[in-house]
N, C-alpha and C positions, 0 to 999 in steps of 0.2 A: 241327502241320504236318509233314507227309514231304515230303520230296522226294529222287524215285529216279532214276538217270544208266539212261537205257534208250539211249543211243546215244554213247560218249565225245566228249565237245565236240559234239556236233550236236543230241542229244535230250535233257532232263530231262521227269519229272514231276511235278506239285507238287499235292497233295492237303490238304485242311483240311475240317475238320468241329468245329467250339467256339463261344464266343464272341468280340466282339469288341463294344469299348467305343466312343462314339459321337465322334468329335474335336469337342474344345472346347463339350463339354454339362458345365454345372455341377454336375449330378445324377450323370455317371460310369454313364448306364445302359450294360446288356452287353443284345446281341443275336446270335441265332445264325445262325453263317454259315456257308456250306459251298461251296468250290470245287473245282474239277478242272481241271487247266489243264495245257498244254503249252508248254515252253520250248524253241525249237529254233531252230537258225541254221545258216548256212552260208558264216560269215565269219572270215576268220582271228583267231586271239586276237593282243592285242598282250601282250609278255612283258616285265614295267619290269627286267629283269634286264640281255635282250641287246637291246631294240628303244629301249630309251629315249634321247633325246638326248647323245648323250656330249658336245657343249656346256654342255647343261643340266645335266649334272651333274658336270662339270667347274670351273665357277663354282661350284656350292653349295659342292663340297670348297675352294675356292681361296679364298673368304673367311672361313672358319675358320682360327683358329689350329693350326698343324700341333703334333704331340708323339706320343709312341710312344704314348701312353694316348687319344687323341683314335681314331688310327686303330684303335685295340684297339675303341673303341667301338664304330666304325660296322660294324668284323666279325662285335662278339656281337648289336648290334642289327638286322643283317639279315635282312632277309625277302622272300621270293620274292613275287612276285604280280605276276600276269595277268587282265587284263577280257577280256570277249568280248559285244559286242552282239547283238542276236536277236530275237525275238519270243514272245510269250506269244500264246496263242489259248486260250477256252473258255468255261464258266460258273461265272457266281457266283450262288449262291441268298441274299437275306438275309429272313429270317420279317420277315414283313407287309407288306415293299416288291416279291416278287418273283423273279425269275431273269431273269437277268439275260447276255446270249453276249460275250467279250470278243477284242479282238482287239486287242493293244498292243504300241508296240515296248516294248525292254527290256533291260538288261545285266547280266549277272552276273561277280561278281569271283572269285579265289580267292586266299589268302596261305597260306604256310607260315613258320615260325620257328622257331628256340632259344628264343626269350624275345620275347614282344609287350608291350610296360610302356607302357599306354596316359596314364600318369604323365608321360613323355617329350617327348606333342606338345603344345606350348602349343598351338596352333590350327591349323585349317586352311581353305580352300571349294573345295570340288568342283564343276564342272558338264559334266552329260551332259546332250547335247541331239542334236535328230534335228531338219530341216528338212524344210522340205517336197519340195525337188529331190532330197533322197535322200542330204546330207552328214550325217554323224553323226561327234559328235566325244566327247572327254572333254579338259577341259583343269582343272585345280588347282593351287596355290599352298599350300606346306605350312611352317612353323615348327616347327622340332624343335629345340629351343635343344641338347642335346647331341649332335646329328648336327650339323645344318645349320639355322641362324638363318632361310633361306630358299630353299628349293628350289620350282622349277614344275618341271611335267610333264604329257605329255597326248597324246593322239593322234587322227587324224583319217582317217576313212574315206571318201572319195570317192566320188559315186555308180556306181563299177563296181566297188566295193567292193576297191579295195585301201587299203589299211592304212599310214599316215603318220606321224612322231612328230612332235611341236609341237616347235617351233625355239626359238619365243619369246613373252614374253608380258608385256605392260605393266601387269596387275593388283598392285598393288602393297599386300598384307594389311594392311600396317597403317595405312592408308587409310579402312579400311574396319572397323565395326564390333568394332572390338578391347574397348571395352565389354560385350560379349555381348550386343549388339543387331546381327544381321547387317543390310544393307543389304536393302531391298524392291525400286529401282529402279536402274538402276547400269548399267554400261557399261565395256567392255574391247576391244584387239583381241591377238590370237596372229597367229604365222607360223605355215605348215605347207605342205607340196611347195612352196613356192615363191609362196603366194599368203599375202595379208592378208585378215584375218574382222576384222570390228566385229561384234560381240556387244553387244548389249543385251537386259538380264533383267528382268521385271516379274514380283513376286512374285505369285503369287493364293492359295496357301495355303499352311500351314506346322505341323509338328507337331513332338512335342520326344522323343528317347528318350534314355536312359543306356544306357555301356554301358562294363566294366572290373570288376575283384574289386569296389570298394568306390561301383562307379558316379561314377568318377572324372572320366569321359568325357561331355559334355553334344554329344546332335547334333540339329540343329535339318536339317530336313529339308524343303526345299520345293518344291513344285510349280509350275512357272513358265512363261509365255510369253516367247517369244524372238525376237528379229529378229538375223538373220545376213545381212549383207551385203545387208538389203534384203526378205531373203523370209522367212517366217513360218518361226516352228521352235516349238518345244515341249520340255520337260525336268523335269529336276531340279537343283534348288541346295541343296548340303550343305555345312551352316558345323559344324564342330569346336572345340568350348573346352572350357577343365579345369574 
């Protein structure tokens, strides 16, 4: 797969021509697929550096134990990273089913680091969802036993698209599927500008990748219907375990 930056923050391309193996076939067949797709937007990034709630991360640091080696840590283990929401548009060919024109919302992340030690997060879930009125949020809950035991974070776009950071948020991880079985059906609400969201998540599908030196990192990745305050949404739900 390539994918080339034909307009900074506004334009990608993403091109694929391989195989690809079929989810959740016992036999593991590969079939070949080829897309050309367009990633573009015109919304601002949010940046967890200077946008992210300084509540919210104000408490993570505040229920740790302080010491010159704690804060040494959270220095070396820092890492820049901004999302930006947008849309995909194109085609997908797969031999025997077809071609296939696509037109998806979508979001891409970026990090930077000294040192990524995917060893470090005991867990995490991520969800990025888009409704139907045109709010689109990302909100997550992350366990990093030598950073922060428990940090959230997350943000929210409003449909005239400016850019919000989640205030607050009642999902409480270890609630939830700390066995390495994430939850299927579940329910939460966040703050954000000044309004409360009830979020509920129904799983419909799910797929599993590794990812670190030694494949340290299990992330379970799923496709999900969403009810936000009433009106239909649509997403992803990503659980992180070691």
């Amino acid at each position: 797969m390539t994918i080339e930056p034909i307009e900074p923050m506004k334009k990608w391309k993403i091109s694929y021509d391989g195989k690809m193996k079929f989810q959740n076939d016992k036999e593991e067949r590969m079939i070949p697929v080829s897309w050309e797709l367009e990633w573009t937007s015109d919304l601002p990034h949010f940046d967890f550096d200077t946008d992210l709630s300084p509540a919210l991360l104000a408490r993570a640091i505040a229920q740790e134990p302080w010491s010159k080696s704690y804060f040494q840590r959270l220095k070396t283990y820092h890492h820049a990273h901004y999302e930006q929401m947008g849309y995909i548009k194109g085609t997908v060919q797969i031999e025997g089913y077809g071609k296939f024109d696509l037109e998806l919302n979508s979001f891409r992340d970026h990090s930077v680091s000294r040192e990524r030690d995917w060893t470090t997060t005991h867990r995490y879930a991520m969800h990025t969802v888009f409704a139907e009125d045109g709010t689109k949020f990302m909100v997550g809950i992350f366990s990093i036993p030598v950073l922060e035991s428990e940090i959230k974070m997350g943000y929210l776009y409003k449909p005239e698209d400016r850019v919000y950071s989640v205030e607050s948020c009642d999902l409480k991880l270890y609630e939830h599927g700390e066995r390495g079985v994430p939850p299927l059906d579940y329910a939460f609400t966040f703050e954000a500008a000044g309004n409360t969201y009830l979020v509920q998540c129904e799983v419909i599908e799910s797929a599993e990748i590794f990812m670190g030196l030694d494949w340290e990192c299990r992330i379970v990745e799923r496709m999900c219907r969403y009810t936000v305050n009433g009106k239909q949404a649509w997403g992803l739900s990503q659980w992180q375990y070691r």
